[in-house]
C-alpha positions as CSV (number, residue, x, y, z in Angstrom):
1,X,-65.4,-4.5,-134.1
2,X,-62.8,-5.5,-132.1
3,X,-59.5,-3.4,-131.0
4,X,-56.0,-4.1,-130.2
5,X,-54.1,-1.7,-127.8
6,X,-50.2,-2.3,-128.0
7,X,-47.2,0.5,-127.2
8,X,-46.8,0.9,-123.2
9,X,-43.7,0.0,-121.3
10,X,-41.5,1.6,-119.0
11,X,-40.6,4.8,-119.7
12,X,-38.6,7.6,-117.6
13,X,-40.3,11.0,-116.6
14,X,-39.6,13.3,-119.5
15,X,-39.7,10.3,-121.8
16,X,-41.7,9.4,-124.9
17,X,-44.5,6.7,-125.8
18,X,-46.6,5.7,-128.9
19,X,-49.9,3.6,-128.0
20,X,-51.2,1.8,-130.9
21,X,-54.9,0.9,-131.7
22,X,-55.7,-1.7,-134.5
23,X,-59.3,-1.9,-135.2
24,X,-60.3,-5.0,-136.8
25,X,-64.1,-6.4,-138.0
26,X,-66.8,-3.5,-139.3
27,X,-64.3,-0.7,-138.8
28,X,-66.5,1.4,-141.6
29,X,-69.0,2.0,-138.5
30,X,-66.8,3.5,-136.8
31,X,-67.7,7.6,-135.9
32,X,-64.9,7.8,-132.8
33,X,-62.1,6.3,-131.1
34,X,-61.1,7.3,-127.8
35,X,-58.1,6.6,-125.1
36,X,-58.9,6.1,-121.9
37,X,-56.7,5.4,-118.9
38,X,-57.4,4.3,-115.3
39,X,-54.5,5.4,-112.9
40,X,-54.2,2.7,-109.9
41,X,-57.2,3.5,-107.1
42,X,-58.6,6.0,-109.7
43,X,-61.6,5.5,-112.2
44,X,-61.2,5.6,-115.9
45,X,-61.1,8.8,-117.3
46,X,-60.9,10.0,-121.2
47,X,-57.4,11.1,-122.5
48,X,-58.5,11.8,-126.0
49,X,-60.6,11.1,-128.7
50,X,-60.4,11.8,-132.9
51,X,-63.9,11.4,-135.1
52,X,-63.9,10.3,-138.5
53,X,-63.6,14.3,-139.4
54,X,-60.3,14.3,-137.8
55,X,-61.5,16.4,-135.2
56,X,-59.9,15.5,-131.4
57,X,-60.6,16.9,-128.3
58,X,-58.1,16.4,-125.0
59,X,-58.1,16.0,-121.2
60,X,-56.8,19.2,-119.6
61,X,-54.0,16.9,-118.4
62,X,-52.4,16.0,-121.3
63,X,-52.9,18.7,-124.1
64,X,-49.8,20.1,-125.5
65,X,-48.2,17.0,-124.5
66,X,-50.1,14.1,-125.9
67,X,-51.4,14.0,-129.6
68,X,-54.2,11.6,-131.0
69,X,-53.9,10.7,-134.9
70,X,-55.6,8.1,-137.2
71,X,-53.9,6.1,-140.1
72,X,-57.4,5.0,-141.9
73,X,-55.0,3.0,-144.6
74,X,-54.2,0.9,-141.9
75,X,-57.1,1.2,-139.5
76,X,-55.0,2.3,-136.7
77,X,-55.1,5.2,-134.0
78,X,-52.0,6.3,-132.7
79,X,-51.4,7.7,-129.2
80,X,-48.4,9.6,-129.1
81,X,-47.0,11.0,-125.6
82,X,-44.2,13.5,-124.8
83,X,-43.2,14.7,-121.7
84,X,-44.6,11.9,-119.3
85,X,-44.8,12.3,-116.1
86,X,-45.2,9.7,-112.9
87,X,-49.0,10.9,-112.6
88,X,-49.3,9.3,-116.5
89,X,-48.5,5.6,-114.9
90,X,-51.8,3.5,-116.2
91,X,-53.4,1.1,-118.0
92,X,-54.3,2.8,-121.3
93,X,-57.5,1.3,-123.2
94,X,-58.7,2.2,-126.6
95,X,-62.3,2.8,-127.3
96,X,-64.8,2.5,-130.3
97,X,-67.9,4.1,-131.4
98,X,-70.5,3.0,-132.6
99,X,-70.4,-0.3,-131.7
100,X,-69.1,0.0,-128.0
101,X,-65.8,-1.6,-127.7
102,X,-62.7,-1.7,-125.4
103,X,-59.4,-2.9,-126.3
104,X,-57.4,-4.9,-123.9
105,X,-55.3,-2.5,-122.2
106,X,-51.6,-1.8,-122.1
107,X,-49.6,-0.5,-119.4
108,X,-47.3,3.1,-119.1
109,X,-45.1,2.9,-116.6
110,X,-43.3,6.6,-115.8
111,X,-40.3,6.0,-113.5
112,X,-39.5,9.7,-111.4
């Protein structure tokens, strides 16, 4: 499997994103796909995650701001964030399982 993470930029607080996540390869092994983010001088923590039965689960920090969805047709997970604040700013990276794999990451920048 491998995974393409696309969507970040520069963004004002209050501002909107969509992160992308193309999976590529075995995709039908697939059980979960999750964003993480690593803030700078922080370790990487889980944003969100969606299983196969649709269901998600969120970081404290970003529900009722951030929603995770899946477009099987098109082997994508979507990433879409409202209300971003400064403390969003990272490198977001998508992440399958089973097999284990990280996408490359893509930066959210959110300017005060």
């Amino acid at each position: 499997v491998q995974l393409q993470a696309s969507g970040g930029g520069l963004v004002q607080a209050g501002g909107s994103l969509r992160l992308s996540c193309v999976a590529s390869g075995r995709t039908f092994r697939i059980k979960v796909i999750s964003w993480y983010r690593q803030r700078p001088g922080k370790q990487r923590e889980l944003v969100a995650n969606i299983s196969t039965t649709d269901s998600t689960n969120y970081a404290d920090s970003v529900k009722e701001r951030f929603t995770i969805s899946r477009d099987n047709a098109k082997n994508t997970v979507y990433l879409q964030m409202n209300s971003l604040k400064p403390e969003d700013t990272a490198v977001y990276y998508c992440y399958s399982i089973p097999p284990r794999a990280w996408g490359q990451g893509t930066l959210v920048t959110v300017s005060s």
